[in-house]
N, C-alpha and C positions, 0 to 999 in steps of 0.2 A: 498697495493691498491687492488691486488687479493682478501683478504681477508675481506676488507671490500664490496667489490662488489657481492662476493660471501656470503656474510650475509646480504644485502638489496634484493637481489635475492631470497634470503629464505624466507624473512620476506614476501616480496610482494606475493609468491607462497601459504604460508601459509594466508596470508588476501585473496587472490583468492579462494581458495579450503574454507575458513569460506563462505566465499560469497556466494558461491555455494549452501551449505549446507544448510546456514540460508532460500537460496530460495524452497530447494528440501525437507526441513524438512514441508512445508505448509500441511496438510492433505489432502485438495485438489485436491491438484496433482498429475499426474499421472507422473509416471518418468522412459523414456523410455531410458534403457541399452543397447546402441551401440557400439558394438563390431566390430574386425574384424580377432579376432581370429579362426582358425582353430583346434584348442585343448581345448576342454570344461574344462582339469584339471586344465589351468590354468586360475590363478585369474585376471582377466585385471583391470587394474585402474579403468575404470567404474565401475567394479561391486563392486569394494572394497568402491567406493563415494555413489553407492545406497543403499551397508550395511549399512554405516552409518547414514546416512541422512532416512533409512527405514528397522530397523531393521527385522520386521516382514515380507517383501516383500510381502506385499496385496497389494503397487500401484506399483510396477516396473513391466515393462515390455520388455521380453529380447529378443532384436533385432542385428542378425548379417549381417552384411554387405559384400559384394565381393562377394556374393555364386556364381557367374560364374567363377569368378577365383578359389575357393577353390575345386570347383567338378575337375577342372584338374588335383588336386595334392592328390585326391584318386585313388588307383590304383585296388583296392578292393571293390565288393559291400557291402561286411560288414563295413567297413571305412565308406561309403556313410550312409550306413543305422544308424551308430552309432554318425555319427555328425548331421544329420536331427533330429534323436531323441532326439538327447542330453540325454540319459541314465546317464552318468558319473554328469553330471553338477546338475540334480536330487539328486543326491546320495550324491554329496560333498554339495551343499549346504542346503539340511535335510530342506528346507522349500519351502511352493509352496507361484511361483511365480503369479500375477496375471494373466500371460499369458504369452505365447512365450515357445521356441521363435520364432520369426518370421526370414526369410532371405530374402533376399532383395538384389536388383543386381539394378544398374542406373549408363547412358552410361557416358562416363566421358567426358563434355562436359557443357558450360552454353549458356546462352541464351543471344542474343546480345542486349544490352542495347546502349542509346544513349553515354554515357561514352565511353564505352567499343568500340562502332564503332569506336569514333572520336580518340581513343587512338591507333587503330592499322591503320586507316590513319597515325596520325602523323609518328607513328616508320615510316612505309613503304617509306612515303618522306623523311624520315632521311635514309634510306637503314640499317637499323640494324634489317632483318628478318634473315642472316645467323642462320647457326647455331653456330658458335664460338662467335658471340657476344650477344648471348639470355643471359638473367638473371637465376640466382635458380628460381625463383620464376615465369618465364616466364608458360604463359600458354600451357599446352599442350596435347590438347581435342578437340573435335569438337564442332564448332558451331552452333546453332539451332536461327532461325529467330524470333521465334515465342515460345510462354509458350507451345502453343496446339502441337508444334513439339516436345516439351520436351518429354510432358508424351509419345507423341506415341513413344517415342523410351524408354523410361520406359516400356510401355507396352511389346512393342516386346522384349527385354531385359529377361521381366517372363516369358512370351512365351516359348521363348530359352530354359530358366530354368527347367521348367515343362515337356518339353520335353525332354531334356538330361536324366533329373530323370527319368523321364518314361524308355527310350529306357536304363538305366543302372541297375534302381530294376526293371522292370517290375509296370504295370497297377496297379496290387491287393496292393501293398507297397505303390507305389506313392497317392494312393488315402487318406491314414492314413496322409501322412504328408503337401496335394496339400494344406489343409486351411490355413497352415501359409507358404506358399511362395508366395515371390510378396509383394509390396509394396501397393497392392489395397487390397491385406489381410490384412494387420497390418490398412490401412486407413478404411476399414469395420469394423476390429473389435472395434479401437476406437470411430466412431462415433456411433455405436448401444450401449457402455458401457458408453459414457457421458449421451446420450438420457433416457437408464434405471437409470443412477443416477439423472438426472434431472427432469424428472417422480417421484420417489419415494422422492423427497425433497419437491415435491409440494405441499403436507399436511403440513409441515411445513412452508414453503414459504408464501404462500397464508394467515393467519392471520397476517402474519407480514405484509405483503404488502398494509392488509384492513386498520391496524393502522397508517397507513404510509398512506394512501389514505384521512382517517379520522382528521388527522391533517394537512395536508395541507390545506383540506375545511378548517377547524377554522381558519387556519391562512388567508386565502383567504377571507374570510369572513370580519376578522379583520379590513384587507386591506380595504377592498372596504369602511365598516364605516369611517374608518380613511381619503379615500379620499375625502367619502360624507361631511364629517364635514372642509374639505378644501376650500368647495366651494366659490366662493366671495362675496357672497351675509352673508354668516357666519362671514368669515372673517372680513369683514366691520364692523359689529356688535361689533364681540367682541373687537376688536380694537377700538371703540366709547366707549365701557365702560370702559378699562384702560385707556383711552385720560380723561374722568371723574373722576374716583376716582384719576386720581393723579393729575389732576385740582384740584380739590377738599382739598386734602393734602397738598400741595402746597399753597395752601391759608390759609389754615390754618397754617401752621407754618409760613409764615411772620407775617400774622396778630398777634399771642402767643396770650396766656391767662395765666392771674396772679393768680395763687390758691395757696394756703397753707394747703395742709390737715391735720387735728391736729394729723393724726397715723404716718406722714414723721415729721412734725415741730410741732409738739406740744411736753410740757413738763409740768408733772407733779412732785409732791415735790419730790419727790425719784430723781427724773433727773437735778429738781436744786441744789441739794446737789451735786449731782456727779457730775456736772458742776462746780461749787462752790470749789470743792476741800474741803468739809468737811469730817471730818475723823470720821468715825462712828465706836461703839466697835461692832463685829461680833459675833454674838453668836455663829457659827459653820461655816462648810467649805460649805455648800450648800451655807448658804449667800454670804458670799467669790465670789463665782461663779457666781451669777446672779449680783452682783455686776459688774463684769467684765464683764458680757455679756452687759448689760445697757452700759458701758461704750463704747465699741463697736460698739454698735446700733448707739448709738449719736455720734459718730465721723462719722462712715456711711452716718447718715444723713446731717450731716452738708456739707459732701464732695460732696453730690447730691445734697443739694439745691444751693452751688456753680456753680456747672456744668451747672443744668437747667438755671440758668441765670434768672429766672424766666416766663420762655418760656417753655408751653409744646403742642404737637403734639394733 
């Protein structure tokens, strides 16, 4: 049972990680590498999902996360100075990225939603706020009333950051690396990079959009004749004239008409022979042939003038 459970666990990992892929390989996209490593050598699972899905790393862009927790655990300014840079992570992965990286610090903490109120009512009337009876999974962050409280402690958060950096390289360092700290860096720089690709797509954009404009009149157009010619006054009309021509039809096929046209029921002496069942010598296989085509024809016809009954339309 382990073992089949631990092989539908693979299989499902592997359709996830295709998923992923199939979504990160769109050229459009820009695919930003969230880390929350403190060692540039190593490879983190994101970056090994954005090699793949972006070989050439023109849309990733590499964002690490925690930088208030990671500036604790250098004890050195060079440590500081070499994971801001990311020297090492340049050199191992031999291709420029499109940007980054960026780091980013955000307080750990969500924002109270209506769910989320009425969920920590209930526990509370149930009394399972201890701590011996909290869940893994129980939250454990502060709450923020409002979105606008979110960011500002985002903000203060870079704040922090930019300070600590400051006060540990000094001003002249910190200024090299202030563009990509903060989470309003990495959002500046994205929306000035859609805006410049969106701009320069607009020469091609724009003729597509005229033909796209262009055919909708025609079809719009279409429309409107099509509803002109609905009208009741139309309508009526044409409707009087098929009530007529099949008036018309209709009377005449009760009424029939008796006709014999001599090219359906006519026969000439070649035809009363072959009716007759006379046996004639063949001089060749051409005759042979029109022989049997005659013979054809007239049984043809005979089976039509049956049918019509002598009534035709």
């Amino acid at each position: 049972n382990n073992d089949v459970l631990s092989d539908a666990w693979s299989r499902q990992a592997a359709e996830a990680t295709e998923l992923a892929l199939t979504k990160c390989r769109v050229k459009e996209y820009v695919l930003l590498c969230v880390e929350d490593s403190a060692d540039w050598n190593v490879d983190s699972v994101a970056r090994r999902l954005c090699r793949a899905a972006d070989p050439s790393a023109r849309r990733t862009v590499i964002v690490n996360t925690k930088l208030d927790t990671k500036l604790m655990q250098f004890s050195r300014k060079q440590d500081i100075w070499d994971f801001l840079t990311a020297s090492s992570l340049k050199k191992a992965s031999r291709r420029a990225f499109l940007a980054g990286p960026f780091y980013t610090s955000v307080p750990s903490g969500r924002v109270i939603t209506a769910w989320s109120a009425s969920s920590v009512v209930a526990k509370e009337e149930k009394n399972i706020m201890d701590d011996d009876s909290m869940d893994d999974d129980e939250f454990d962050g502060y709450d923020f009333n409002t979105d606008a409280e979110y960011r500002s402690a985002v903000e203060r958060a870079s704040r922090a950051d930019v300070s600590l950096i400051a006060s540990r390289l000094g001003r002249e360092k910190m200024r090299a690396v202030e563009e990509r700290l903060g989470v309003a860096a990495l959002r500046n720089f994205l929306e000035s990079y859609v805006d410049e690709a969106y701009r320069s797509n607009v020469a091609r954009v724009l003729p597509a959009l005229e033909a796209e404009r262009l055919r909708a009149s025609e079809a719009l157009q279409a429309t409107q004749i099509e509803l002109e010619q609905l009208s009741p006054r139309r309508l009526r009309r044409t409707a009087d004239t098929v009530a007529d021509d099949f008036c018309k039809a209709l009377a005449s096929a009760v009424a029939g008409a008796v006709s014999a046209p001599p090219e359906a029921y006519g026969e000439n002496l070649a035809d009363e022979r072959v009716s007759a069942g006379a046996f004639l010598t063949l001089r060749d296989d051409d005759d042979d042939e029109n022989l049997s085509m005659k013979k054809e024809q007239r049984r043809n016809n005979k089976a039509t003038k049956h049918l019509a009954g002598g009534f035709r339309l």
